[in-house]
C-alpha positions as CSV (number, residue, x, y, z in Angstrom):
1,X,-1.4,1.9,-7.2
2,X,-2.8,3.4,-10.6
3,X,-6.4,4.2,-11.2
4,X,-7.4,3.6,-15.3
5,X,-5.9,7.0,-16.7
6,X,-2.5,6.4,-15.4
7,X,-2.5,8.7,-12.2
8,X,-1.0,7.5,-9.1
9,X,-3.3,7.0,-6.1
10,X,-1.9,9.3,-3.1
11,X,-3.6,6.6,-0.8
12,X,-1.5,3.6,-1.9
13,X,1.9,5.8,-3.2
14,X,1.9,6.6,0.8
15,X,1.1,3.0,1.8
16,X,4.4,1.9,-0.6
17,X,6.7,4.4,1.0
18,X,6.0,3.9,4.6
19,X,6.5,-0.1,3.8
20,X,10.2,1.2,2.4
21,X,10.7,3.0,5.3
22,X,9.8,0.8,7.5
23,X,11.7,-2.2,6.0
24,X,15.1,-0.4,5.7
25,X,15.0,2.0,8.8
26,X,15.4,-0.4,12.2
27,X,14.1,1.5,14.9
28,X,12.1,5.0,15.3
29,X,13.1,8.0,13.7
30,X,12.0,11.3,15.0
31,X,13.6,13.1,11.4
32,X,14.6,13.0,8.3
33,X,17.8,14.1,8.4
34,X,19.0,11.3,10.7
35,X,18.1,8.7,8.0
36,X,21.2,7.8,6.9
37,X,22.0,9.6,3.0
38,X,22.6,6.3,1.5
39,X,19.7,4.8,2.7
40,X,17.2,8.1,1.7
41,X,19.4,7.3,-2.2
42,X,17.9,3.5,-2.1
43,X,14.7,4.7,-0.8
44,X,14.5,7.5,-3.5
45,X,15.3,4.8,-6.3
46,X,13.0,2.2,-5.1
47,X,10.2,5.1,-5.5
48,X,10.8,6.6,-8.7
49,X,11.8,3.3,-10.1
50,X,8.4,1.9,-9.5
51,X,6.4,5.5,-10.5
52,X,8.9,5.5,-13.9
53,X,6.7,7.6,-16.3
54,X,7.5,6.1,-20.2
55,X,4.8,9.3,-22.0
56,X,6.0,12.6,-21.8
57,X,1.9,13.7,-20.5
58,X,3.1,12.0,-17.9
59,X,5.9,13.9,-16.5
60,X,4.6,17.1,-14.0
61,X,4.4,20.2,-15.3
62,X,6.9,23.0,-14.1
């Protein structure tokens, strides 16, 4: 998911949320906006909660 400085791989970041979406979203969806809000929230959590960055290098720049 990480290569050895720390930066996320696009490659397996995409892999991890297509797996979310697939596991909490029954059926095809043609948008984002029909996901229901609470299930984008959970979705959103279990993202960020798995990228948490702990070193303020980390964090993107504005």
């Amino acid at each position: 998911m990480c290569n050895c400085r720390g930066k996320i791989d696009p490659g397996s970041a995409s892999r991890y949320i297509t797996s979310l979406v697939h596991a909490h979203i029954p059926g095809l969806v043609d948008a984002w906006r029909e996901i229901p809000m609470p299930v984008r929230d959970l979705l959103f959590d279990m993202f960020t909660w798995r990228f948490v960055f702990t070193r303020p290098e980390d964090l993107p720049r504005a």
